[in-house]
N, CA, C and O atoms as a MOPAC input file, in Angstrom:
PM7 MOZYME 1SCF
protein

 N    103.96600 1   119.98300 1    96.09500 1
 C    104.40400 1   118.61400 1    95.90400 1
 C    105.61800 1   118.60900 1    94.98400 1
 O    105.71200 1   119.23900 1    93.93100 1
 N    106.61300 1   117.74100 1    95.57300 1
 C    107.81800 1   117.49600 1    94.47500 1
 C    107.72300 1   116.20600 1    94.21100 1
 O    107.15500 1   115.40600 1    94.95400 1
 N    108.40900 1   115.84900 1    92.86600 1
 C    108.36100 1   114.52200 1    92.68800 1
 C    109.98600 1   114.42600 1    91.54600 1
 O    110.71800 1   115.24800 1    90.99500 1
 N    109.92300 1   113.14000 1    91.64600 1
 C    110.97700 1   112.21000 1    90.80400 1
 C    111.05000 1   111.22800 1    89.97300 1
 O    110.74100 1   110.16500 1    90.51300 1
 N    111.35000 1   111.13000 1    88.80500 1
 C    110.98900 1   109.99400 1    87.85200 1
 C    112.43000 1   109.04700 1    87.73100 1
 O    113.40100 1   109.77500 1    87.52700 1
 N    112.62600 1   108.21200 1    87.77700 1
 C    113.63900 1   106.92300 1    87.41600 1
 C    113.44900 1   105.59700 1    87.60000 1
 O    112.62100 1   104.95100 1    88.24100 1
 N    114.53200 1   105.26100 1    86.79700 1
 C    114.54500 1   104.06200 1    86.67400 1
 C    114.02200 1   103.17900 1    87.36500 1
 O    114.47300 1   103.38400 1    88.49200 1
 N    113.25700 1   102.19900 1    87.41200 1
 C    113.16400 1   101.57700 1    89.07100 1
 C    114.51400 1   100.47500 1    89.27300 1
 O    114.34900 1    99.41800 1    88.66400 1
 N    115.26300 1   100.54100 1    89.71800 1
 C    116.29900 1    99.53000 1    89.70900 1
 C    116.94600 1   100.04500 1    91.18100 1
 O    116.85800 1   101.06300 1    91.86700 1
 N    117.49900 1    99.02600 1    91.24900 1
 C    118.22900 1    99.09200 1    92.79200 1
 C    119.62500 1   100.46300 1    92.94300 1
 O    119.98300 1   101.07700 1    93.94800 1
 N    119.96900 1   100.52500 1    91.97100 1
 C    120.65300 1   101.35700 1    91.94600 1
 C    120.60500 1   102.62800 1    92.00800 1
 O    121.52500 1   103.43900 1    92.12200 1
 N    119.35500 1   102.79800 1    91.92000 1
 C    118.63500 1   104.38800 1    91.81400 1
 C    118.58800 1   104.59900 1    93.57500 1
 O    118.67400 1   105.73400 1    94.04300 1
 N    118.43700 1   103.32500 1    94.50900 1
 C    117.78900 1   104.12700 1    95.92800 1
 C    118.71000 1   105.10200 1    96.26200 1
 O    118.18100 1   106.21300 1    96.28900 1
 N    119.86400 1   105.10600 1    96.52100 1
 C    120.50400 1   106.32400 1    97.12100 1
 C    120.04600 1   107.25700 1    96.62700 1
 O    120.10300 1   108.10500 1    97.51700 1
 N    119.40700 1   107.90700 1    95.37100 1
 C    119.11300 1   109.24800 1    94.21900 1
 C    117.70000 1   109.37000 1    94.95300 1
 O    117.51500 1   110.52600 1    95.33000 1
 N    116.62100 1   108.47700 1    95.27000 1
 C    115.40400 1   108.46000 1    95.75900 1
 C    115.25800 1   108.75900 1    96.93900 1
 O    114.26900 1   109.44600 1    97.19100 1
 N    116.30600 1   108.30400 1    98.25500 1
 C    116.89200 1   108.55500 1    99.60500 1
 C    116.86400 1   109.93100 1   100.01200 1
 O    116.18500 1   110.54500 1   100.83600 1
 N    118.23500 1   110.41600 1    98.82400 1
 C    118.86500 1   111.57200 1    98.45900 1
 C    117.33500 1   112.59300 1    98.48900 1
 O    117.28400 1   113.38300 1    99.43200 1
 N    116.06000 1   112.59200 1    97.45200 1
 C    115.61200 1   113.00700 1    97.11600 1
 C    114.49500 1   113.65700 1    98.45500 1
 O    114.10300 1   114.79600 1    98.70800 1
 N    114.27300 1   112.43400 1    99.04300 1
 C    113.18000 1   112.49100 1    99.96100 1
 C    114.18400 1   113.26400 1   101.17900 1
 O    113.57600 1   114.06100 1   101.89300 1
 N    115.22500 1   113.13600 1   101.37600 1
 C    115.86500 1   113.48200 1   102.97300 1
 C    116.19400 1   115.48800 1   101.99000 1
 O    116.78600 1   116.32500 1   102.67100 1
 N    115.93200 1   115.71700 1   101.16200 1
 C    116.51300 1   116.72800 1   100.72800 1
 C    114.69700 1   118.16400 1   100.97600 1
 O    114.45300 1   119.35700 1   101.15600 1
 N    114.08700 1   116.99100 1   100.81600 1
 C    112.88300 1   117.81900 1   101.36500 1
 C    112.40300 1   117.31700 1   102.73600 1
 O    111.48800 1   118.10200 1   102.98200 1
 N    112.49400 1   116.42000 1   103.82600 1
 C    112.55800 1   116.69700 1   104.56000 1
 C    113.17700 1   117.65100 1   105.69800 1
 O    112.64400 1   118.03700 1   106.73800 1
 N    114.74200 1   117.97400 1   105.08000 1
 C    115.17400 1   119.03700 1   105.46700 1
 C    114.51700 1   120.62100 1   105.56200 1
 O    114.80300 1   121.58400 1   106.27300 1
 N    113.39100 1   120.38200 1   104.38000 1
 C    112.82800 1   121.53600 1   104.20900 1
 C    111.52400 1   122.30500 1   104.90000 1
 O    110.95300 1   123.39300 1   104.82800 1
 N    111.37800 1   120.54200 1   105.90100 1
 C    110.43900 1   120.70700 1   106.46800 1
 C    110.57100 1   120.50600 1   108.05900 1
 O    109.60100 1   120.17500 1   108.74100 1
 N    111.72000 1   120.71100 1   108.53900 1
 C    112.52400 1   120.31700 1   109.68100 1
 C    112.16200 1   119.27800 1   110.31100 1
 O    111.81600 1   119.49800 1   111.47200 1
 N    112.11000 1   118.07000 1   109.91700 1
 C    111.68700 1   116.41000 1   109.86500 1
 C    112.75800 1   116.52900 1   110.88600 1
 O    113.87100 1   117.02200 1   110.70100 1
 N    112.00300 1   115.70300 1   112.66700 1
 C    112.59400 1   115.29700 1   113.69800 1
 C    113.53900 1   113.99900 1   113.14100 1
 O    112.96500 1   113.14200 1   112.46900 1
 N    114.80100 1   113.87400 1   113.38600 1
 C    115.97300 1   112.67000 1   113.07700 1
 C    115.09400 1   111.26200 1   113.05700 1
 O    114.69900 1   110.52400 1   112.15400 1
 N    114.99400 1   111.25900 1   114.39500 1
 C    114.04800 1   109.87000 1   114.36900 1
 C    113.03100 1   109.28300 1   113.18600 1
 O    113.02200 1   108.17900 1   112.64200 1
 N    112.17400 1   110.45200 1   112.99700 1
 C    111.39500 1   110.41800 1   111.90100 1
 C    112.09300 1   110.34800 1   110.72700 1
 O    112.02300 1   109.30300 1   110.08000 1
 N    112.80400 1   111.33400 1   110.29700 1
 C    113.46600 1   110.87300 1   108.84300 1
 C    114.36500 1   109.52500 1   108.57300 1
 O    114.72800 1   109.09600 1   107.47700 1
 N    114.66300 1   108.89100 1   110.07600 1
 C    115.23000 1   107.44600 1   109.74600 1
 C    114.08500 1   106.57800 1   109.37300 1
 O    114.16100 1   105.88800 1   108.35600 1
 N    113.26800 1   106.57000 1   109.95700 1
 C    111.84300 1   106.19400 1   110.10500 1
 C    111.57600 1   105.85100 1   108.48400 1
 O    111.42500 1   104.77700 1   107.90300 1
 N    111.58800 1   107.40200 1   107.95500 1
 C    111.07900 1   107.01200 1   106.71000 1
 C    112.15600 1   106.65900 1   105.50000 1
 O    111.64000 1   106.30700 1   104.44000 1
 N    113.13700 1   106.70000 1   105.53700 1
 C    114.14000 1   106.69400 1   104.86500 1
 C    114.16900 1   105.12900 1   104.69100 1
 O    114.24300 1   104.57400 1   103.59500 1
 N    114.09100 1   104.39300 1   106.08000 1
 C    113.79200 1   103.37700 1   105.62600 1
 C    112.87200 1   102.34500 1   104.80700 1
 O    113.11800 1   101.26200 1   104.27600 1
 N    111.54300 1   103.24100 1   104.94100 1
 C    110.38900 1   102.71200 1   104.33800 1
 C    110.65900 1   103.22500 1   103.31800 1
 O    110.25400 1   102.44900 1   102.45200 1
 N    111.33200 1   104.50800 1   102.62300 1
 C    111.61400 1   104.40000 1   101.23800 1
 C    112.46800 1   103.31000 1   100.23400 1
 O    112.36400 1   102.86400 1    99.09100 1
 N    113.54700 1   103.15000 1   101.62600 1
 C    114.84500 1   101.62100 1   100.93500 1
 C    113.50100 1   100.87000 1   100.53600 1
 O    113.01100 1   100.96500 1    99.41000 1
 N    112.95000 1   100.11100 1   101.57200 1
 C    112.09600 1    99.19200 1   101.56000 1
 C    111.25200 1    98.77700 1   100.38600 1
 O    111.33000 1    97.69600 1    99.80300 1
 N    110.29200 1    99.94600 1   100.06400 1
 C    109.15100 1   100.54300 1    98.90000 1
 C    109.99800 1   100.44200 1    97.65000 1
 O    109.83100 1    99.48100 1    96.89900 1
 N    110.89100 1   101.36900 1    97.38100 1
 C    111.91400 1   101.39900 1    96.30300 1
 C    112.08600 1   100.18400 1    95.70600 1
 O    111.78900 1    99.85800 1    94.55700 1
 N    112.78400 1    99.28800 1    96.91100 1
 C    113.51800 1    98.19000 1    96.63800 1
 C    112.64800 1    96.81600 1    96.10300 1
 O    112.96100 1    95.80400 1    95.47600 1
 N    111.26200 1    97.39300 1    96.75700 1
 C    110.40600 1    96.32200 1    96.20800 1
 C    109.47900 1    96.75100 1    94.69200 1
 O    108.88400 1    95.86600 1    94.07700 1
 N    109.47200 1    97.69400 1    94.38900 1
 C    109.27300 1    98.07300 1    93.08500 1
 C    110.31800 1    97.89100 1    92.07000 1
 O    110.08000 1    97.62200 1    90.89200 1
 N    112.09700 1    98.13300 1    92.84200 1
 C    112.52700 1    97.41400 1    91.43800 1
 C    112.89700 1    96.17600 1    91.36500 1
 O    113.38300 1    95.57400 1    90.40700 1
 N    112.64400 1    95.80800 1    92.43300 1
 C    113.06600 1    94.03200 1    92.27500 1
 C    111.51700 1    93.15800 1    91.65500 1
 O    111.67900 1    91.95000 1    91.48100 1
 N    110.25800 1    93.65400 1    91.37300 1
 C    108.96400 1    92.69600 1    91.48100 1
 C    108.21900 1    93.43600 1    90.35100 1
 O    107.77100 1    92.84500 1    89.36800 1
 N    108.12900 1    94.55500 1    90.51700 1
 C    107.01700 1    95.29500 1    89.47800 1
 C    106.98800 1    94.97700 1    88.05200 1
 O    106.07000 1    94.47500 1    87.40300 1
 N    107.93900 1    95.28600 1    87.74200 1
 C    108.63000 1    94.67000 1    86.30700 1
 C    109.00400 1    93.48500 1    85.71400 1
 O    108.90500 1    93.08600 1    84.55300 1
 N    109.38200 1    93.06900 1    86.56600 1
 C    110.58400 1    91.80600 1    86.72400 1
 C    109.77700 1    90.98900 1    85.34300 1
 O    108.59900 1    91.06900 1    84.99700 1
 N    110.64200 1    90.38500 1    84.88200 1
 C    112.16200 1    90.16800 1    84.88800 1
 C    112.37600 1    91.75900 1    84.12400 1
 O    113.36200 1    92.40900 1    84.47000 1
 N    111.42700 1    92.33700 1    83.09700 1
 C    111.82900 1    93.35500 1    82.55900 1
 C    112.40900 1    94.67600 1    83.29400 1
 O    112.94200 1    94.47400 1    84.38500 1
 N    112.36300 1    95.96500 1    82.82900 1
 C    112.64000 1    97.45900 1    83.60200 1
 C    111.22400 1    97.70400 1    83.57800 1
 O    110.39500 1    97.02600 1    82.97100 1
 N    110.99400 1    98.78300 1    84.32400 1
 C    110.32100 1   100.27800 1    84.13400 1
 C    110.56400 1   101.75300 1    84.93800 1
 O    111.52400 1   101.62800 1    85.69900 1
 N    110.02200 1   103.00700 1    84.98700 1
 C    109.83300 1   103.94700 1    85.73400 1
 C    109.07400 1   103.64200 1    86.72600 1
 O    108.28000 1   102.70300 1    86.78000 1
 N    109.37100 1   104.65800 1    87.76300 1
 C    108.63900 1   104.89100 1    89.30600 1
 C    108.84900 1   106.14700 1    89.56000 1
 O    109.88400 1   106.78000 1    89.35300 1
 N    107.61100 1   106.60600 1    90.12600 1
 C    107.77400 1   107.86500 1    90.18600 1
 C    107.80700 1   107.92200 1    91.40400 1
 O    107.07900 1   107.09700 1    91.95600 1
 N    108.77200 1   109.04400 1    92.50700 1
 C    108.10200 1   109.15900 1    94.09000 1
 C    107.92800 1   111.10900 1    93.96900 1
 O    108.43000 1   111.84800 1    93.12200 1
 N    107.09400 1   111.45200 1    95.08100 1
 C    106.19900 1   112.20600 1    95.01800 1
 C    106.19400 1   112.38000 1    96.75100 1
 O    105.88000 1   111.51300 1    97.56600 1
 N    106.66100 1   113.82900 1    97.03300 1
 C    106.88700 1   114.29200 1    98.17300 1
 C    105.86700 1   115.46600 1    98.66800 1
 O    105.96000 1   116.59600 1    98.18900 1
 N    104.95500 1   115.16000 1    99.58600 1
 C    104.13000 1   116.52200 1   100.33100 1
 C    104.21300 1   116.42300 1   101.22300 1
 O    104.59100 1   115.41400 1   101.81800 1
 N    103.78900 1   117.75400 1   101.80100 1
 C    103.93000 1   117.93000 1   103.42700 1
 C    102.46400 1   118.95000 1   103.89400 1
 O    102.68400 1   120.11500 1   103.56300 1
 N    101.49900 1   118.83400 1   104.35700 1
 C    100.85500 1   119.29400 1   105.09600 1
 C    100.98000 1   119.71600 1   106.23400 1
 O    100.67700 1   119.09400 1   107.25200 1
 N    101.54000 1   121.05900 1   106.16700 1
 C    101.82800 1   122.13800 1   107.41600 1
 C    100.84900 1   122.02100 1   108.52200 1
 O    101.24000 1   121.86500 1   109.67900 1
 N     99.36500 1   122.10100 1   108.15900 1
 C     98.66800 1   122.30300 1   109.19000 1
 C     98.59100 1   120.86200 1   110.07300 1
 O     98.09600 1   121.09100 1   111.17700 1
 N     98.87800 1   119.71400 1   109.92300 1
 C     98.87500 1   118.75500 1   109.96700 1
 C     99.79000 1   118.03500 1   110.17100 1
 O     99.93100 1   116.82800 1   110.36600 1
 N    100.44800 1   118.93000 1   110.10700 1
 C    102.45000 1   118.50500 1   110.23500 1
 C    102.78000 1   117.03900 1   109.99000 1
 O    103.42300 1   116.30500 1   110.74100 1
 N    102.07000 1   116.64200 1   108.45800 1
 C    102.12600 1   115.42600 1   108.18500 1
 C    102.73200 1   115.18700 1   106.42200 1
 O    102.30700 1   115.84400 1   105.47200 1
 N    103.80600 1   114.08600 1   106.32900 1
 C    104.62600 1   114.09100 1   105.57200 1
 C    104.04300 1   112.76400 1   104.87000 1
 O    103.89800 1   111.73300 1   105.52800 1
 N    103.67400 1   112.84700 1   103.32600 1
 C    103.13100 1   111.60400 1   102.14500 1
 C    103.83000 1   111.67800 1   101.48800 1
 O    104.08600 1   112.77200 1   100.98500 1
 N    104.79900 1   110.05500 1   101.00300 1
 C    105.36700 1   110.03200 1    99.80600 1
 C    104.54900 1   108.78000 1    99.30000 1
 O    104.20600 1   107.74800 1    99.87600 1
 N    104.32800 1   109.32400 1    97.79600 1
 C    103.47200 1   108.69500 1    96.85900 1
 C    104.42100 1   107.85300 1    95.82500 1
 O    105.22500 1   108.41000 1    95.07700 1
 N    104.24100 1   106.57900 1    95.87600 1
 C    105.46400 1   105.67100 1    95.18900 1
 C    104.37000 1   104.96500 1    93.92500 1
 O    103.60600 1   104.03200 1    94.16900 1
 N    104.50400 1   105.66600 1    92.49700 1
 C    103.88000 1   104.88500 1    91.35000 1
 C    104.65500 1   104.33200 1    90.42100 1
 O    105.82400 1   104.70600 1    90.50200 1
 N    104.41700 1   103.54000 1    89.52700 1
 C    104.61400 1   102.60800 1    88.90500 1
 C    104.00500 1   101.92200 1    87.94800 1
 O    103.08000 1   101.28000 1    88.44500 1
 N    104.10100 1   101.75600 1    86.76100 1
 C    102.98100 1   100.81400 1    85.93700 1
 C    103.52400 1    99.10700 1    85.61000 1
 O    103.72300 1    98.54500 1    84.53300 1
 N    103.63300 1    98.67900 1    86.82500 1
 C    104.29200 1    97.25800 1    87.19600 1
 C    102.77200 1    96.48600 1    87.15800 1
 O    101.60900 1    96.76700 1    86.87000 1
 N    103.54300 1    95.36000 1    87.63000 1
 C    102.14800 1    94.29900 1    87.79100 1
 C    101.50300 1    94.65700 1    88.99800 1
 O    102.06900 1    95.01400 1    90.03200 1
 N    100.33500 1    94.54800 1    88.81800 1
 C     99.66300 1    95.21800 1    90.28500 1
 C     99.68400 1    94.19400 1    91.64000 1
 O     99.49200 1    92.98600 1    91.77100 1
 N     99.94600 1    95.05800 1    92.37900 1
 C    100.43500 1    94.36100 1    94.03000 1
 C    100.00000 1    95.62700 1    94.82600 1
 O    100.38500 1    96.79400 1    94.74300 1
 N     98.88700 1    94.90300 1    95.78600 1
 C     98.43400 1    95.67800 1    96.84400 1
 C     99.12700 1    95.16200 1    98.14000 1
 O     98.73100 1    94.15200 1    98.72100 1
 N    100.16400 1    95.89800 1    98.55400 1
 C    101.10700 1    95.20900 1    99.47700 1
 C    100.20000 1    94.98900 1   101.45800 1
 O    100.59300 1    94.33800 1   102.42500 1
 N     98.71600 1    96.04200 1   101.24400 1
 C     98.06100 1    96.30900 1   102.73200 1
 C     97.32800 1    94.96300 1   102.15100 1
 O     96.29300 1    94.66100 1   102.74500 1
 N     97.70800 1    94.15700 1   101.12200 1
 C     96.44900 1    92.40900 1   101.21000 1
 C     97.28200 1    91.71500 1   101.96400 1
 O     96.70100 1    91.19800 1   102.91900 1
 N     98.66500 1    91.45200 1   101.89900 1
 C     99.69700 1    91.02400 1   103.13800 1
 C     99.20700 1    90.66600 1   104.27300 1
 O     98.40900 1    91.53900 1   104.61300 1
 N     99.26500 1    89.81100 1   105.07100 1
 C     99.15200 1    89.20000 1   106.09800 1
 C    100.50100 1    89.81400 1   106.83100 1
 O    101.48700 1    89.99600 1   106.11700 1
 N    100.56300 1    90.10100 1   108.07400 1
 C    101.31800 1    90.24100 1   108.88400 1
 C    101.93500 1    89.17800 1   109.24900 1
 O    101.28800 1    88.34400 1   109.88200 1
 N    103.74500 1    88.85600 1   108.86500 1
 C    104.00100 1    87.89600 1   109.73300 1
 C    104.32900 1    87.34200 1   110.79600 1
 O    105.05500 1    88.06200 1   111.48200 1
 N    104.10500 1    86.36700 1   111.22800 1
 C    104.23600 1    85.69200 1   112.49200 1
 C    105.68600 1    85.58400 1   113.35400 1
 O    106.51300 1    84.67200 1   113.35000 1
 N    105.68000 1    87.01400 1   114.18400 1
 C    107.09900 1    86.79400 1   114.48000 1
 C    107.38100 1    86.15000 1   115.30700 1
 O    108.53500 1    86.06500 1   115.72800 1
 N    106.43600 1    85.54400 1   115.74700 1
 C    106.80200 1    84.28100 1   116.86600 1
 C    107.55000 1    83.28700 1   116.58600 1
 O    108.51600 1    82.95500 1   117.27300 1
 N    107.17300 1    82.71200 1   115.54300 1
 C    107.11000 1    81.63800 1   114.48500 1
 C    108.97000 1    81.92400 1   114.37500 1
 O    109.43200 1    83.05800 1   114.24300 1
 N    109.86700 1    80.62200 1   114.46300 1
 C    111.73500 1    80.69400 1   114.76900 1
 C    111.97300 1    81.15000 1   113.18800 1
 O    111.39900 1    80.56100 1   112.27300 1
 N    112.72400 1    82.06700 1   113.00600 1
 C    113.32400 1    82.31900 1   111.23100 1
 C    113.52900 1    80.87100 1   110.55600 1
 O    112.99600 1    80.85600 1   109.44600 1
 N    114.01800 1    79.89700 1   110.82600 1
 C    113.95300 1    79.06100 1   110.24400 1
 C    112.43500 1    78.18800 1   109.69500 1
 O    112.32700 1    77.29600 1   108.85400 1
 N    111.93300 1    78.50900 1   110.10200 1
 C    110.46600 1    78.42200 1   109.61700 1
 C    109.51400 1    79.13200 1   109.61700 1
 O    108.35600 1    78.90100 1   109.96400 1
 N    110.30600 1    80.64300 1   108.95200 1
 C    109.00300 1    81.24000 1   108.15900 1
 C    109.24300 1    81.25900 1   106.89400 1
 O    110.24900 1    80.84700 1   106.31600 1
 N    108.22900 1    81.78300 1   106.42300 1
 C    108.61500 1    81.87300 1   104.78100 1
 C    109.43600 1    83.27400 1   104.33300 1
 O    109.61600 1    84.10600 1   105.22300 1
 N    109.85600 1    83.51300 1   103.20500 1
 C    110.71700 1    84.53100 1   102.92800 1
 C    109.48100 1    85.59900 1   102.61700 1
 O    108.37000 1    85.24800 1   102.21900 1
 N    109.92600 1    87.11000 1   102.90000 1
 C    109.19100 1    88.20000 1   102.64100 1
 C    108.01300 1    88.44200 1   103.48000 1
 O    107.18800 1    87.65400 1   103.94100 1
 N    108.13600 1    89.83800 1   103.57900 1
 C    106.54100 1    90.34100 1   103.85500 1
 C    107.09600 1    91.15900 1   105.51000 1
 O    106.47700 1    91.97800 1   106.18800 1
 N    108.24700 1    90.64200 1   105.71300 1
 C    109.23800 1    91.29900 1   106.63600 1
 C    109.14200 1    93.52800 1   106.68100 1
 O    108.73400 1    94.47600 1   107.35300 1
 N    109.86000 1    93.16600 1   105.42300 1
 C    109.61700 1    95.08700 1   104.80700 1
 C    108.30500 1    95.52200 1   105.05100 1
 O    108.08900 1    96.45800 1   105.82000 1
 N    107.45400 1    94.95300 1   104.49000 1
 C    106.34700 1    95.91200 1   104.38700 1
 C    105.70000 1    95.87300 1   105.83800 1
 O    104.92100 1    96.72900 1   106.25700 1
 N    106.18300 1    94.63400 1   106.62400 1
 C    105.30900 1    94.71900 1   108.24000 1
 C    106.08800 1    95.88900 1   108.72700 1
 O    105.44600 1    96.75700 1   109.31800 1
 N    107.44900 1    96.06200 1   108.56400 1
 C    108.14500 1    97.04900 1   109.27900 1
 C    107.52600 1    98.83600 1   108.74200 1
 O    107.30500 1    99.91500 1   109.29200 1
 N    107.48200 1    98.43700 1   107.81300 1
 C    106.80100 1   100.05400 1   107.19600 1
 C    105.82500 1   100.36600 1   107.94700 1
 O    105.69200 1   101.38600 1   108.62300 1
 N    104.94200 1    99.24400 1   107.80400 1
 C    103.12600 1    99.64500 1   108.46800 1
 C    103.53500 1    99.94200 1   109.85200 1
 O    102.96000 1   100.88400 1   110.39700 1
 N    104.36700 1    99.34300 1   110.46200 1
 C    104.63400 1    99.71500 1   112.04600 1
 C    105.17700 1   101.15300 1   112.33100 1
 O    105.02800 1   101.63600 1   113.45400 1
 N    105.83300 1   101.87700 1   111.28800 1
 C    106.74100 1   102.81400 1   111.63100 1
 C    106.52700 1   104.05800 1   111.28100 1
 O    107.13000 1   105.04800 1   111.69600 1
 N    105.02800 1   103.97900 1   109.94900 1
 C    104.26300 1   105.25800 1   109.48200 1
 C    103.20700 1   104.87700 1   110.06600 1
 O    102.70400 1   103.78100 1   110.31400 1
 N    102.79500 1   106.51400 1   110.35300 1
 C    101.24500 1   106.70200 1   110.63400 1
 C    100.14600 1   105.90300 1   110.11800 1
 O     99.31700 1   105.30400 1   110.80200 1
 N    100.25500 1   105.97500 1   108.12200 1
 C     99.42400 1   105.28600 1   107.35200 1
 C     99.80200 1   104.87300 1   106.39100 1
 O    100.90400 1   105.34200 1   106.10500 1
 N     99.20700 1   103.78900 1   105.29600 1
 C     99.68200 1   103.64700 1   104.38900 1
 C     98.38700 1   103.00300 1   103.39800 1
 O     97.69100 1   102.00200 1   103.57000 1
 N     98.39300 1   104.01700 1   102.31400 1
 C     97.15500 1   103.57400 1   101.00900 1
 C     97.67300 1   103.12300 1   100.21700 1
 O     98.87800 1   103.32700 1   100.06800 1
 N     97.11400 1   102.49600 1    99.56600 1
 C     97.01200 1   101.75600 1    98.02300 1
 C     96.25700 1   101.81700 1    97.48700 1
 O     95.18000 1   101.93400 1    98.07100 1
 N     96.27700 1   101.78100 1    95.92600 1
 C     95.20600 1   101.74700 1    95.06600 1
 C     95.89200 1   101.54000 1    93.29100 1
 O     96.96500 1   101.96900 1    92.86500 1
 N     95.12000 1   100.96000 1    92.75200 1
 C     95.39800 1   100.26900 1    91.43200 1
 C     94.10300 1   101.47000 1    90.47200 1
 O     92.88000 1   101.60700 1    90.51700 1
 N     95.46400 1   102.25900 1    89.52500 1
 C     94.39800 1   103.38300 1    89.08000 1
 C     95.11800 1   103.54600 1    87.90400 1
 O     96.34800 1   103.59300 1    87.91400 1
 N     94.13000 1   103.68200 1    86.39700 1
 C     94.56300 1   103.98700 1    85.06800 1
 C     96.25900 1   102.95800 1    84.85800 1
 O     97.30800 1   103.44900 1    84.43900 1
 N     96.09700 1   101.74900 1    85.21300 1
 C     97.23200 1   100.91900 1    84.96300 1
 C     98.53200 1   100.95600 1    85.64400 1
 O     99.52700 1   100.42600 1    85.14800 1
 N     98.54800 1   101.78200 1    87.15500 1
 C     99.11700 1   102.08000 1    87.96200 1
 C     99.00700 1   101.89300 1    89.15500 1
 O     97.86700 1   102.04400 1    89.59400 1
 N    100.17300 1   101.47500 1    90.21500 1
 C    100.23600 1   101.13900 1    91.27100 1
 C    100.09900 1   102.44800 1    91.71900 1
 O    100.55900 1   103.30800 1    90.96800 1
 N     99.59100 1   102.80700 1    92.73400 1
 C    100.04600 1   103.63900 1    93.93200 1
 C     99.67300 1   103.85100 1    95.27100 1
 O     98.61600 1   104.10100 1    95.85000 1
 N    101.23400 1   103.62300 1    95.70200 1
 C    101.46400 1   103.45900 1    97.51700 1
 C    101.40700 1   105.03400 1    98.34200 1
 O    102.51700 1   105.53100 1    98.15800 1
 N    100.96600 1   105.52300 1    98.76500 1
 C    101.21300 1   106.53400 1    99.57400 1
 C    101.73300 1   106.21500 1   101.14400 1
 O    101.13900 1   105.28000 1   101.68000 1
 N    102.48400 1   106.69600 1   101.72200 1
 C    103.11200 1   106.28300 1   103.56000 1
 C    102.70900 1   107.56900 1   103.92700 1
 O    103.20100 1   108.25400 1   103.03100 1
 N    102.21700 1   108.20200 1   104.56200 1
 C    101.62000 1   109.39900 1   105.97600 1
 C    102.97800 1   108.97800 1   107.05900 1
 O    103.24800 1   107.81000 1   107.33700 1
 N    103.65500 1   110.04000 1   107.52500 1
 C    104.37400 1   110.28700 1   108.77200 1
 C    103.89100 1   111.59300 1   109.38100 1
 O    103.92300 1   112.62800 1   108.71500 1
 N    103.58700 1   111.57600 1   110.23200 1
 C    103.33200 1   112.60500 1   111.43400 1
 C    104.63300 1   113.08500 1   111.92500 1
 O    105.17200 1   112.34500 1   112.74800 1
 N    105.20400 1   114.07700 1   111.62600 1
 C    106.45500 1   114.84300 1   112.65800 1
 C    106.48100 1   115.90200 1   113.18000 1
 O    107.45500 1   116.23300 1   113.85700 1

């Protein structure tokens, strides 16, 4: 397992991007798939430093494995933000015209659609998200 500690702020995703596509390389992650997840990292990232903290800062850690036999790829996204279990989310209604839905919840439907899995759990004053990709 590798992992990364910073800032959580918007400015960090490219360094977090950077981080995760630098070990997928290591694990010869099919293209498709590493867009796949690259995006659910923007996504995850972006919602830890815009909400967790807010209005204040904090750290986030992400956390990269790969299970060979299983040829399955977990990044573990923690945080000691306000706790948000993002799988309590309701899926939204994409039927429903943009002009009358409500804002958010967009990201995280797109994540759940595009990884295998995704856990949560609120542990020792900490968020943590794990995403499963199969490649």
């Amino acid at each position: 397992m590798k992992e990364i500690t910073l800032k959580a702020e918007i400015g960090n995703i490219p360094q977090v991007i950077a981080f995760v596509e630098e070990q997928l390389e290591t694990v010869a992650c099919p293209l498709r798939a590493q867009m796949q997840i690259d995006v659910a990292v923007d996504e995850l990232f972006s919602n830890i430093a815009r909400y967790a903290y807010a209005p204040k800062s904090g750290e986030a850690m992400v956390a990269f494995a790969y299970d060979e036999m299983a040829k399955e790829v977990s990044i573990t996204f923690t945080d000691s933000g306000i706790p948000f279990n993002p799988l309590e989310r309701s899926a939204p209604d994409t039927h429903v015209p943009l002009e009358r839905r409500s804002i958010g919840g967009l990201g995280i439907h797109l994540v759940r659609k595009t990884m295998d899995g995704m856990d949560y759990e609120y542990r020792d004053g900490k968020n943590i998200l794990t995403i499963h990709k199969l490649i």
